[in-house]
LUMTIVO-71523 format. One record per residue: x, y, z negated of N, C-alpha, C in turn. Coordinates in steps of 0.02 Angstrom, whole numbers, plus 32768, in hexadecimal, padded with zeros to 4 digits. Example, Ala and Ser with C-alpha at 12.3 -4.5 7.8 and 13.67 -1.06 7.14 Angstrom:
! LUMTIVO-71523
82947EE47E7A82677F1F7E7A82947F5B7E7A
82827F907E9E82AC7FCB7E9B828580027E76
***
This chain:
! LUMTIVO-71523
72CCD5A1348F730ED58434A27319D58A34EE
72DCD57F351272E2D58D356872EBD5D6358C
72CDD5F1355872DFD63E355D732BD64F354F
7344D63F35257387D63F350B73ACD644354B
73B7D5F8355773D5D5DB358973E4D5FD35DB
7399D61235E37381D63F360C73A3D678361A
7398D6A335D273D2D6D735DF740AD6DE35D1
743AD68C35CA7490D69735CD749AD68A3614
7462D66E3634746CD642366E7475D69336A8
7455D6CF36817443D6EF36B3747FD726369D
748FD727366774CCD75036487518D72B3664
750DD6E93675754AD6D3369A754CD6DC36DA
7511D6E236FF7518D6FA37457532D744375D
752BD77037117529D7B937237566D7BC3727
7586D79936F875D4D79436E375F2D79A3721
75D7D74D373A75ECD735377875F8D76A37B1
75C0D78037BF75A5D7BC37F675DAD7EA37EA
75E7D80637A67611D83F3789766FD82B37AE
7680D808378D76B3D7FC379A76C5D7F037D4
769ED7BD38217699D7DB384376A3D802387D
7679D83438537672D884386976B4D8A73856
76DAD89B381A7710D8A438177742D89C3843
775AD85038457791D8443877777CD86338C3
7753D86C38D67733D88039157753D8D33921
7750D8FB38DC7763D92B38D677B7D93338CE
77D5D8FB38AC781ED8F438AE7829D8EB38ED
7816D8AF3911782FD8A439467827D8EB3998
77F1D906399577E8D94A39B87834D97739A6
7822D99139707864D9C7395878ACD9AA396D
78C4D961395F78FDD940396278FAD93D39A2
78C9D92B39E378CCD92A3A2878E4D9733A38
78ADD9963A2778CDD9F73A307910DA083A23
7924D9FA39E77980DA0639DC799DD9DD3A05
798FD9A33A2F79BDD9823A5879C8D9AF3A8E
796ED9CF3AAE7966D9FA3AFC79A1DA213AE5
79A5DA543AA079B7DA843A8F79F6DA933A96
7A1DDA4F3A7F7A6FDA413A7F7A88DA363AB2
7A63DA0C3AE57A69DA0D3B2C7A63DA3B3B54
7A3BDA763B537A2FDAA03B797A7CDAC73B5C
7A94DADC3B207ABADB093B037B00DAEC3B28
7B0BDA9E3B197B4FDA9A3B367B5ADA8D3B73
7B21DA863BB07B21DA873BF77B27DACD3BF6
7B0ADB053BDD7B2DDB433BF27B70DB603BCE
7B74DB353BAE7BC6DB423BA17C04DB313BD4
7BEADAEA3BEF7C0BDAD43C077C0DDB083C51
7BD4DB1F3C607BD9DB363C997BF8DB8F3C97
7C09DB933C5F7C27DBE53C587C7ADBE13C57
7C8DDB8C3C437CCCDB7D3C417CEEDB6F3C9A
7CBBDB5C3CB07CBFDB463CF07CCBDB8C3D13
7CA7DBBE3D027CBADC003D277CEBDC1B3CFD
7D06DC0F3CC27D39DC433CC07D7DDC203CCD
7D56DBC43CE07DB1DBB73CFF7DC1DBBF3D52
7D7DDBD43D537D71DBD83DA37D92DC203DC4
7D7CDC5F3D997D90DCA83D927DF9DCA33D85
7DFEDC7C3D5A7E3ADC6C3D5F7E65DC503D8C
7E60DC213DA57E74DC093DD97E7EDC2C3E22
7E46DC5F3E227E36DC813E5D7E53DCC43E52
7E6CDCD73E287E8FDD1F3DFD7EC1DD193DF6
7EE6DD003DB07F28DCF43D9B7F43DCC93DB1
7F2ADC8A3DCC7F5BDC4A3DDE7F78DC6E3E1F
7F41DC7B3E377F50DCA23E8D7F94DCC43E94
7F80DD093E627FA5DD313E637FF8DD0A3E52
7FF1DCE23E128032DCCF3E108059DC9B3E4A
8029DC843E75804ADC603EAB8065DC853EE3
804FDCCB3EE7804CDCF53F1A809CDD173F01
80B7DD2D3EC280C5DD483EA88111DD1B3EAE
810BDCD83EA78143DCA03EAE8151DC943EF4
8129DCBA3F31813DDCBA3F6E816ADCD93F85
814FDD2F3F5F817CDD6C3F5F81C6DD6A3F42
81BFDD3C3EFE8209DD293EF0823CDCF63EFF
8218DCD83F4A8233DCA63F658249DCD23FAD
8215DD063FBD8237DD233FFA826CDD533FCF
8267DD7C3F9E8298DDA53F8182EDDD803F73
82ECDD503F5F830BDD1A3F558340DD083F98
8322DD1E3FD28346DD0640188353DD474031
832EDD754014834DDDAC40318372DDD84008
8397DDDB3FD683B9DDE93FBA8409DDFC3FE7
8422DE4C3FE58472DE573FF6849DDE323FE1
84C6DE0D400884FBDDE43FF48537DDF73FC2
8533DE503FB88563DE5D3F94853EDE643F56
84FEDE5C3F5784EEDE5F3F0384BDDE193EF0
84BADDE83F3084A7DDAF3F1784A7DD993EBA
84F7DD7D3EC18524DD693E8584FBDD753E48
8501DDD23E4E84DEDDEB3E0B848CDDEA3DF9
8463DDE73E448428DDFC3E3C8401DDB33E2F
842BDD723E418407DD433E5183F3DD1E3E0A
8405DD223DDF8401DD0D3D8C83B9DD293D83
83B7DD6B3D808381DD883D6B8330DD783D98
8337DD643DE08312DD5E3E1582FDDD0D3DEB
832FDCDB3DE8832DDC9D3DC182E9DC953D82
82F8DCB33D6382FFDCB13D2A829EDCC13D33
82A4DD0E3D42824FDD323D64823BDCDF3D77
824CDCCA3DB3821FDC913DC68216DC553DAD
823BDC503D798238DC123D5881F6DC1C3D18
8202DC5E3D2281B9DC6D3CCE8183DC7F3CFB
8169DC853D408137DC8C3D5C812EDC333D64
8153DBF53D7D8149DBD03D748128DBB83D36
8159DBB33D0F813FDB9E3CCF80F7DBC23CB9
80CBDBFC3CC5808DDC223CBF8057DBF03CE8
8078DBF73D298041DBC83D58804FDB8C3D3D
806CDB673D22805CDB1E3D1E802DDB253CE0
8034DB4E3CA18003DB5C3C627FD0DB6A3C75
7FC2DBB03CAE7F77DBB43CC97F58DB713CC6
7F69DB423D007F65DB063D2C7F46DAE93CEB
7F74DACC3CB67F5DDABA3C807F1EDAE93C7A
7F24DAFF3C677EE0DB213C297EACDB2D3C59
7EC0DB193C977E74DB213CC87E56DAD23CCF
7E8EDAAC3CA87E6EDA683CBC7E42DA553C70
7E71DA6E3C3B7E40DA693BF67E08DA893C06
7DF0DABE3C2E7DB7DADF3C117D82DAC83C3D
7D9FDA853C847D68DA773CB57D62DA1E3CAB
7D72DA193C8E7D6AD9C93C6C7D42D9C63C3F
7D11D9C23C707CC5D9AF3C5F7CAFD97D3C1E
7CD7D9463C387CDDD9043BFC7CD3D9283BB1
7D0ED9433BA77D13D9663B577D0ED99B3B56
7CEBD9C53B837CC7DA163B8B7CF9DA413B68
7D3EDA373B687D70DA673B487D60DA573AF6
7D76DA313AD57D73DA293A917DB4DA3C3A7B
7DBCDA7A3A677DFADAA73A617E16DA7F3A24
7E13DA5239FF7E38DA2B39DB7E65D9F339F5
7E41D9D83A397E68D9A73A5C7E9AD9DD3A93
7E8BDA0D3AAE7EA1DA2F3ACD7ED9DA5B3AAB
7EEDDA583A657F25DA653A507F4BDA3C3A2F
7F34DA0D3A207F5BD9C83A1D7F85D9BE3A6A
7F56D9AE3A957F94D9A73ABF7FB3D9CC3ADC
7FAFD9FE3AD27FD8DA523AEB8021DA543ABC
8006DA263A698045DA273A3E8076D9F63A63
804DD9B33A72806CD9893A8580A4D9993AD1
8077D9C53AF18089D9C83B2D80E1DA0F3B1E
80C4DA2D3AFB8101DA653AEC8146DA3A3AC2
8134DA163AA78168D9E93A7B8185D9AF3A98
817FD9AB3AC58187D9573AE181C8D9813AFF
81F7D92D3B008246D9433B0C8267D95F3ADF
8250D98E3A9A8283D9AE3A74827BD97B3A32
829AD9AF3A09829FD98539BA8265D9B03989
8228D9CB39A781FBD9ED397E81D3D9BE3975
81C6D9AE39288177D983392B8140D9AC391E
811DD9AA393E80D1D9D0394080A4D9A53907
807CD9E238DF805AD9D038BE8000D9F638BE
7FE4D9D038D37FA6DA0F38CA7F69D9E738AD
7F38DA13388C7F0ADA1138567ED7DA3D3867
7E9FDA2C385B7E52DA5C38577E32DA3D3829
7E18DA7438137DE6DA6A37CC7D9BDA9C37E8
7D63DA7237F87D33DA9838137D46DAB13842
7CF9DAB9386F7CE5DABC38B37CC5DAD438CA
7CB0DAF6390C7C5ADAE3391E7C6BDAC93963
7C21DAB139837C19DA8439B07C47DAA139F3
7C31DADE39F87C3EDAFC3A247C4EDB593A15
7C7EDB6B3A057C89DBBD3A057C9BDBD63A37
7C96DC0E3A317C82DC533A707CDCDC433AA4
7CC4DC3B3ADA7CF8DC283B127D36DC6D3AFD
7D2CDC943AF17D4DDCC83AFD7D88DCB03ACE
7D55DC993A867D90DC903A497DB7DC5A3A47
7D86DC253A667DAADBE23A757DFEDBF13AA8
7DF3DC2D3ACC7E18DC303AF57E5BDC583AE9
7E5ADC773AB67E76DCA23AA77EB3DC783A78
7E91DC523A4A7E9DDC1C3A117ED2DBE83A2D
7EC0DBD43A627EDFDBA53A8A7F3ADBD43AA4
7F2ADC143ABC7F4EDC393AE27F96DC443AA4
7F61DC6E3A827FA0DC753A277FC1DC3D3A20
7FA6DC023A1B7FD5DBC43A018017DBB93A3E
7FF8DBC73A608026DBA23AAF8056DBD53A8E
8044DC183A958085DC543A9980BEDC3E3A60
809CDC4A3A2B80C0DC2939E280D8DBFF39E7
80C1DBB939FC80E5DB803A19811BDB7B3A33
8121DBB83A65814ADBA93A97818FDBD33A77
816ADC003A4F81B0DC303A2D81DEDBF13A02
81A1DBCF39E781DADB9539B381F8DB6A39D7
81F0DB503A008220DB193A3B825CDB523A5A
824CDB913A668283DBBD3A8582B5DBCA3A54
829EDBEE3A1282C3DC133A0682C8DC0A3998
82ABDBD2398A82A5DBCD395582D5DBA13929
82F4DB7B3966831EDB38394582D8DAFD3916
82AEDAF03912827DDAF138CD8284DA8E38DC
8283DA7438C5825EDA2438BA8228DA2038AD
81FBDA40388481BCDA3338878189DA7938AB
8155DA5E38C88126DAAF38DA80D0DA7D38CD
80C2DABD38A08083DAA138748052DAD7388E
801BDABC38A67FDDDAE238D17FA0DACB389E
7F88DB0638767F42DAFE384C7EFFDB21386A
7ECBDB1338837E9ADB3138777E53DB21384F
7E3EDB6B38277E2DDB5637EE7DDBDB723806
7DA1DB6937F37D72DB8938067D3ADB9B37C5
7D20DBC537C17CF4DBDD377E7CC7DC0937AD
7C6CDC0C37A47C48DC2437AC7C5CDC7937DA
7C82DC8F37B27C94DCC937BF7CDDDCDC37FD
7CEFDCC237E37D36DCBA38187D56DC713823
7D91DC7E38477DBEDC4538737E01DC603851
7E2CDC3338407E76DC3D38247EABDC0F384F
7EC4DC33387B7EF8DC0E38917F34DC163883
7F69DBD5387B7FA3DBE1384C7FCEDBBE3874
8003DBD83892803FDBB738B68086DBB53892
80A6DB82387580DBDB8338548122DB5A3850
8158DB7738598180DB46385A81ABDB58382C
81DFDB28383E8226DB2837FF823FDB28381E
825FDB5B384C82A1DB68386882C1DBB83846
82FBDBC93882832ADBF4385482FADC36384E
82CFDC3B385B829ADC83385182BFDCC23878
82A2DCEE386982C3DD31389B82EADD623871
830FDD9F3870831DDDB638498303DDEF3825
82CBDE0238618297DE323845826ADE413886
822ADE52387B81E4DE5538A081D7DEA538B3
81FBDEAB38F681F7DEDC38F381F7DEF7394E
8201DF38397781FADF4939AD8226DF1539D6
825EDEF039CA8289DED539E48278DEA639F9
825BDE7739A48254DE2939A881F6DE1A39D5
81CDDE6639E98194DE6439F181A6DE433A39
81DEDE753A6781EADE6A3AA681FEDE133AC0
8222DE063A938256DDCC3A7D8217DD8C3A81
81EEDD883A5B81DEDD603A3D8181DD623A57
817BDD923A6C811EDDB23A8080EFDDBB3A4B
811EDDC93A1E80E1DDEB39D580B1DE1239FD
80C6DE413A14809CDE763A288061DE633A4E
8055DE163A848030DE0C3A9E8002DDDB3A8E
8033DDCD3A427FF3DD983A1D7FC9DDD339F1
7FE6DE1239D87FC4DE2D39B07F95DE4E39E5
7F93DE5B3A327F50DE7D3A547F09DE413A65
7F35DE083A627F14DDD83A757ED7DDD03A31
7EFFDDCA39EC7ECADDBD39B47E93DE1539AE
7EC4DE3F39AD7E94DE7A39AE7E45DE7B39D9
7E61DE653A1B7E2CDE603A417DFEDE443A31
7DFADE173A007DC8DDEF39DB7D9EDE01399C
7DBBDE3A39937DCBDE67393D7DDDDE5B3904
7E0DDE1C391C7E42DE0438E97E73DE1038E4
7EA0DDFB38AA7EE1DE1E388B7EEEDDDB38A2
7F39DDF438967F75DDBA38A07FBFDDE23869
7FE8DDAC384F8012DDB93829804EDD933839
8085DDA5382E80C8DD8A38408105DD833815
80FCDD323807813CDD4637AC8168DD2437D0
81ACDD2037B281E3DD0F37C9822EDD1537A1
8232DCE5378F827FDCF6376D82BBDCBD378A
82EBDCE037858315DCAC379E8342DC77377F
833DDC3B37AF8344DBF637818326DBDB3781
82D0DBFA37628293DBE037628258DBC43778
825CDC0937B5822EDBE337DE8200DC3C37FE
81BFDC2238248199DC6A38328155DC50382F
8122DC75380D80D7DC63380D80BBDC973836
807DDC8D38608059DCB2388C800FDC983861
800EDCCE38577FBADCB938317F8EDCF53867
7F49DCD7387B7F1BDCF538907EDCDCF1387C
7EBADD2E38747E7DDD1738467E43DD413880
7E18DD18389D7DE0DD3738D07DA0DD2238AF
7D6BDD6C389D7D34DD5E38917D00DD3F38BA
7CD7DD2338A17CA3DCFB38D07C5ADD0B38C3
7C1CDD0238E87BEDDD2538E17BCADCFD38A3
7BB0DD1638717B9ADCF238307B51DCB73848
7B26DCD238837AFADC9E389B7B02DC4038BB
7B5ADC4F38BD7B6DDC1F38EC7B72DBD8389C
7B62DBAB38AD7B5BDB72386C7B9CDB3F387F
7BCFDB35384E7C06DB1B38547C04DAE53828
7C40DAB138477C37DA7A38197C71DA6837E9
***
């Protein structure tokens, strides 16, 4: 019977020892994925930091430099063709404005450290910010995620919506504009949609009109398609579909 006893006494210690040895081993691996996640999104953060930095020092530049020239062009204009030339001189500097204040924006989403660019809050308020003052209600939705995707696409994603956005506040008449992004292992689906009077057809005209042409180089560059429906009365859908690398784990 002392023998017995003996060896549960020593079969409960092993237990003991075992388990442990276990958590010892949970807790190592779970410390490692913390270094791991930390190390991954401090260098994220710091690649965002240079490409709002490269920006700022490139394009913002250029467009401030560019709003100088059409402020001296502007005064020096012939008095006999002022009248006619000055609409068009207007008009140029008012859309280089409006560019630099979006840069400005999107250099402040991508250096706000706090929420390291969480391109879901960063198009929320881009809807908010494009809609405020009119009669569009913004609607937007994501289904799956990952923590952090490749700056390039994040950036690109962000860029499409603004453009699209901005076509439906210009030129759509629409009440509602509905922003989806959808995510699956394999690809990203982005879906911009409203209910306004739609276009009358998708084509060399409405590309110039409207910047089809520069949303479709923008998704290519990624080696995604993009599609453009539209009827009128109805409304216009911009669907974009960008593949993603199959290693990356989404939620």
């Amino acid at each position: 019977m002392a023998a017995s006893e003996a060896e549960k006494n020593e079969l409960s210690v092993l237990h003991k020892m075992y388990i442990q040895f276990i958590l010892m081993r949970l807790e190592a691996f779970h410390f490692s994925d913390e270094q791991l996640l930390d190390a991954e999104e401090t260098a994220v953060a710091m690649e965002r930091n240079t490409i709002a930095q490269n920006i700022h020092d490139g394009i913002t530049q250029e467009l401030f430099f560019i709003s100088i020239q059409l402020f001296q062009l502007k005064n020096a204009l012939p008095a006999h063709a002022r009248d006619e030339l000055l609409p068009y001189v207007a008009e140029i500097e008012k859309k280089v404005k409006e560019s630099h204040r979006d840069m400005r924006q999107f250099i402040i989403e991508l250096k706000n450290e706090k929420r390291k660019f969480n391109l879901h809050h960063a198009i929320e308020k881009l809807l908010q910010r494009i809609t405020e003052n009119t009669d569009v209600r913004p609607v937007f939705e994501h289904i799956g995620w990952v923590s952090q995707e490749q700056a390039d696409i994040e950036g690109e994603i962000y860029h499409l919506v603004e453009e699209a956005a901005k076509n439906v506040i210009k030129h759509a008449k629409a009440k509602h504009l509905h922003v989806a992004i959808e995510v699956t292992s394999f690809q990203l689906m982005v879906t911009i949609m409203d209910d306004g009077i739609g276009m009358k057809k998708v084509g060399v005209h409405q590309e110039g009109k409207f910047g089809l042409g520069g949303m479709e180089s923008r998704i290519r560059a990624l080696n995604g398609t993009i599609l453009f429906e539209t009827e009128e009365a109805v409304g216009t859908t911009v669907t974009a579909f960008i593949p993603r690398e199959r290693n990356i784990a989404y939620v």
